[in-house]
Each structure stands twice: as C-alpha cells, then as structure tokens.
C-alpha positions as CSV (number, residue, x, y, z in Angstrom):
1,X,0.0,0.0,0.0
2,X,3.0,2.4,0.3
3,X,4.0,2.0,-2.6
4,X,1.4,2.3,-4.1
5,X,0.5,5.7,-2.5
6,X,4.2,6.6,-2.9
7,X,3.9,5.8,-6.4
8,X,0.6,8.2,-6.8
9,X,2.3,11.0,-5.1
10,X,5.2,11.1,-7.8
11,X,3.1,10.2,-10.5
12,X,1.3,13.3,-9.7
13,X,4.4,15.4,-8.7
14,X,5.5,14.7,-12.3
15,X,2.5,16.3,-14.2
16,X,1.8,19.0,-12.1
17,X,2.5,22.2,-13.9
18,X,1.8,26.0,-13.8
19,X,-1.2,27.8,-15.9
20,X,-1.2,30.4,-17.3
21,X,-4.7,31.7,-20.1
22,X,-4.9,35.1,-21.0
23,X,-8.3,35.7,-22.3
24,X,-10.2,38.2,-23.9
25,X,-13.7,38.4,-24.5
26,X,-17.1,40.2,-25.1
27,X,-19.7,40.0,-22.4
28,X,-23.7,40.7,-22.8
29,X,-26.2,40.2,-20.4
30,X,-29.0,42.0,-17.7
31,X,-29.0,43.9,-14.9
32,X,-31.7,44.4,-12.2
33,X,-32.4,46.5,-9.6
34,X,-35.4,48.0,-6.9
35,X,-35.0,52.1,-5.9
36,X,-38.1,52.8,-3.7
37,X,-41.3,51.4,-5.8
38,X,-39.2,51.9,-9.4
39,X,-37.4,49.1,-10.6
40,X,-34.6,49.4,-12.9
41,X,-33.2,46.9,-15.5
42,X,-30.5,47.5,-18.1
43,X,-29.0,45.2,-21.1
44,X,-25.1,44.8,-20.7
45,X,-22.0,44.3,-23.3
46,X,-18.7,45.2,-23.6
47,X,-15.5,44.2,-23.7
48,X,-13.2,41.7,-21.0
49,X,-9.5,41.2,-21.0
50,X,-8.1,39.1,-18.4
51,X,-6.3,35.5,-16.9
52,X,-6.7,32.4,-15.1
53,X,-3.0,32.0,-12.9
54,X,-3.0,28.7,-11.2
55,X,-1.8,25.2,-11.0
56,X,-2.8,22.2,-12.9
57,X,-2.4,18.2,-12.1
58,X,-3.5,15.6,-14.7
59,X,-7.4,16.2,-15.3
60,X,-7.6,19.1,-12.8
61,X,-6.7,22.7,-12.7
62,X,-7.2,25.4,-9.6
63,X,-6.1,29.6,-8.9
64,X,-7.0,32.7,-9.7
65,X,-8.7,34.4,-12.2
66,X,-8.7,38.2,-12.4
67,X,-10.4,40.3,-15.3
68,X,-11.0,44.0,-16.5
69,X,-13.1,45.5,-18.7
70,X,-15.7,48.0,-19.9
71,X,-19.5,47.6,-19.9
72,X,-22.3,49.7,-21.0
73,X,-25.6,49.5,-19.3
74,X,-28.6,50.9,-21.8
75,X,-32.2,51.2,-20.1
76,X,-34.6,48.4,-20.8
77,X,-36.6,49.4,-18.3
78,X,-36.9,52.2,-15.7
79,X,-39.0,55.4,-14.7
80,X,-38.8,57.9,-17.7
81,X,-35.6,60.1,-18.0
82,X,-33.4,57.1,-16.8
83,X,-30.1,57.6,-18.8
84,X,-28.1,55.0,-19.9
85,X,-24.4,54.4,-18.0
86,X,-21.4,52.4,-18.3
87,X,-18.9,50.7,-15.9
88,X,-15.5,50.1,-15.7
89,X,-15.4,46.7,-14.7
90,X,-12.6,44.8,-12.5
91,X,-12.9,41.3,-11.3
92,X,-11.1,38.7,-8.8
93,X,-12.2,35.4,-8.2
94,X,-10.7,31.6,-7.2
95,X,-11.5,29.0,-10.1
96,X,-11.1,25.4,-10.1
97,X,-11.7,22.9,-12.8
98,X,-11.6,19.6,-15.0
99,X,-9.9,19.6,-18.0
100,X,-10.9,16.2,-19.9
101,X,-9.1,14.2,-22.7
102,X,-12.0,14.9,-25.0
103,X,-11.1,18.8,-25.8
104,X,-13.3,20.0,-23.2
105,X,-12.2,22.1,-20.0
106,X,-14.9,23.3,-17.4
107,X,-14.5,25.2,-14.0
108,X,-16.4,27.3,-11.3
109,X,-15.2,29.9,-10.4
110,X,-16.3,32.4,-7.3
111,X,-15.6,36.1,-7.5
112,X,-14.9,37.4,-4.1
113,X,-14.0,41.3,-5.7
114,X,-16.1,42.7,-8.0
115,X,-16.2,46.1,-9.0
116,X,-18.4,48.5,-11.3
117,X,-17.8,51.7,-11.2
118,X,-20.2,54.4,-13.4
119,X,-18.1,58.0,-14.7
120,X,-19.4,60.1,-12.0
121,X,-17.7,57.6,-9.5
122,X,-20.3,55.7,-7.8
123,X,-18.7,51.9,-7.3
124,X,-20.9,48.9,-6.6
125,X,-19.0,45.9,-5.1
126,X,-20.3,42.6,-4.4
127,X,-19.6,39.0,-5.4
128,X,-20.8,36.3,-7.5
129,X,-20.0,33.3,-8.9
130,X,-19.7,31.5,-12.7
131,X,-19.8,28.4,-14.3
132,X,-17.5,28.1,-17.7
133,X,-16.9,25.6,-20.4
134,X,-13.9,25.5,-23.0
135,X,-13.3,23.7,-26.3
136,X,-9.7,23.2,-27.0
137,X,-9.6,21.8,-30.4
138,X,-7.9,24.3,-32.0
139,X,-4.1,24.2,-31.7
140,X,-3.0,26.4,-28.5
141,X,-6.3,28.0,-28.1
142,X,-8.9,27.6,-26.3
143,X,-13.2,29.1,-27.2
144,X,-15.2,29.9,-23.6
145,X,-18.4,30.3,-22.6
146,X,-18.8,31.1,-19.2
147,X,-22.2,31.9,-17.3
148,X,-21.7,34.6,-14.3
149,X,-24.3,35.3,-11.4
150,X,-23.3,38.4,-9.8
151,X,-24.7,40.6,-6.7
152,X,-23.3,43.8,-5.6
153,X,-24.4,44.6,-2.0
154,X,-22.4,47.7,-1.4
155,X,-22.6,51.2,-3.1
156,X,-19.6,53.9,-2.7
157,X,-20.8,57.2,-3.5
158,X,-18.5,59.0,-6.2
159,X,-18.9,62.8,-4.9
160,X,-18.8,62.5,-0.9
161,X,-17.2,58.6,-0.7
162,X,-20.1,57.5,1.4
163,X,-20.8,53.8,1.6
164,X,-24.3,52.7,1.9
165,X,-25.2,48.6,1.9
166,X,-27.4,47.2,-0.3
167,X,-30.5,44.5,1.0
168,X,-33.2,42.5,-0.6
169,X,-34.2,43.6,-3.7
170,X,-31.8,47.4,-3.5
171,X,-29.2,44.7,-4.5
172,X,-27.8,45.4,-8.2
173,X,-28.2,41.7,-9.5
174,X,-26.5,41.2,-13.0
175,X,-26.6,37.8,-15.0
176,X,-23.4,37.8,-17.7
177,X,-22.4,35.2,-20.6
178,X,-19.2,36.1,-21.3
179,X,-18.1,34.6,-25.1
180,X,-13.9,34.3,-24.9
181,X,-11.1,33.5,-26.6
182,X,-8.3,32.2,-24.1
183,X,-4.6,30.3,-24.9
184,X,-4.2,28.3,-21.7
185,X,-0.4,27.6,-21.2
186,X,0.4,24.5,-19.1
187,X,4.0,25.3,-18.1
C-alpha cells in the first residue's frame, strides 16, 4: 500500500504544472435593480480582457482568475428620464476545474471582488459566482463560454465617498455570458 501511494504521489508530482490563459472576450447580459417602488433593468455588453493564474495536475486545474473591462448599461426598463451608464469593470475570483481528454475544459469559479464603477464615480462591489466551459480543439487555443451570477451589496458614493449597503431587492443583481477567446499555457 506504500508504494502504491508513494507511487501516486510522484506520478502526480510529475504532471503537475503551472497555468497560465490570457483571455479576452465580449460579455452581454441584464442587470436588475429595486430604488423605492421603481425598478430598474438594463442590457449589458462590452469588452473583457483578463487570466486564469493557477496550478494544474493531470485532469484538474485550480487559482485565480482576475479580469477587467468596460460595460455599457442601456435602459430596458426604468421610470422615464433614466439615462443610460457604463462601468468600468474589475474582477477577482478563485476557479477550479476539470480539463478532460476529450477537448473540453470546465470550472467554477467564485468572485470574491467585483467592482463596477459608473463615470461620476459611484462603485458597486459585491460578489458572484460563474460556471465556464472551454473547447480546445484548436491548436493552443482555447473558445469559452462562461455563465456569471453576480450581486453587488455595497454602493460607494463618487462625490462624498459615502458607503451605503445594499439589501433585498436594492441589490444590483447582474446575469453575464461572457463569449472568450483564451490560450491556456500549461507550463
């Protein structure tokens, strides 16, 4: 039985290796929240540009994954005279995944440090989660489609720096596909 579990540990010593995919992407989705009696819902896209740094053993991959980008946010629905905004986005989050013989990779990740912040200042932060998929066919590259679940709880006003918290249905809730193009390096 030692050996055995001796033999495992080098085995896997052996085909360990360091990750590192830079991706960039576009991201769409929608955006909900509740202001007094108005609610307020947006569609999102723009632009992503970020990487997964981690450590993979044979099948399995794990670290971090931090992202930035811009997003505008146009009015689907809101009380007349809503204007439309954008964000500067900025994103840190722990993944870990299965990368399978079959060209396919998928991972969870959670985001523990999100941040959108609007032109006049005002930052929402809050935390999510995401579930991706990845087909590596192509030599050195990798296509992604990842699913993101996001709620930002906390609001920092731009002009006096004032934090408020967000409850219930004052939460900004945003639901992302994000389509990407990554080149995963197994090092």
């Amino acid at each position: 039985m030692r050996k055995l579990l001796i033999g495992l540990v080098f085995m896997f010593s052996t085909q360990a290796g360091f990750l590192i995919e830079p991706y960039m992407g576009y991201q769409l989705g929608s955006q909900e929240t509740t202001i007094g009696s108005s609610t307020y819902e947006y569609a999102l896209g723009g632009q992503l540009l970020g990487a997964r740094v981690g450590y993979t053993l044979p099948l399995l991959m794990a670290g971090i994954d931090v992202n930035l980008g811009t997003m505008d946010a146009d009015v689907d629905s809101a009380p007349a005279g809503t204007p439309d905004t954008e964000y500067d986005t900025r994103q840190i989050g722990l993944f870990a995944g299965v990368e399978l013989p079959i060209l396919l990779r998928a991972w969870a990740t959670y985001y523990f440090a999100n941040e959108y912040e609007q032109p006049d200042g005002d930052k929402y932060s809050g935390g999510g989660m995401a579930l991706g998929v990845g087909f590596t066919g192509l030599p050195f590259v990798s296509l992604n489609l990842e699913y993101k679940m996001l709620t930002f709880d906390e609001l920092e006003d731009g002009t006096t720096g004032a934090k408020s918290t967000l409850s219930g249905a004052n939460e900004l809730e945003s639901n992302e596909i994000l389509l990407s193009v990554s080149l995963p390096l197994d090092l």
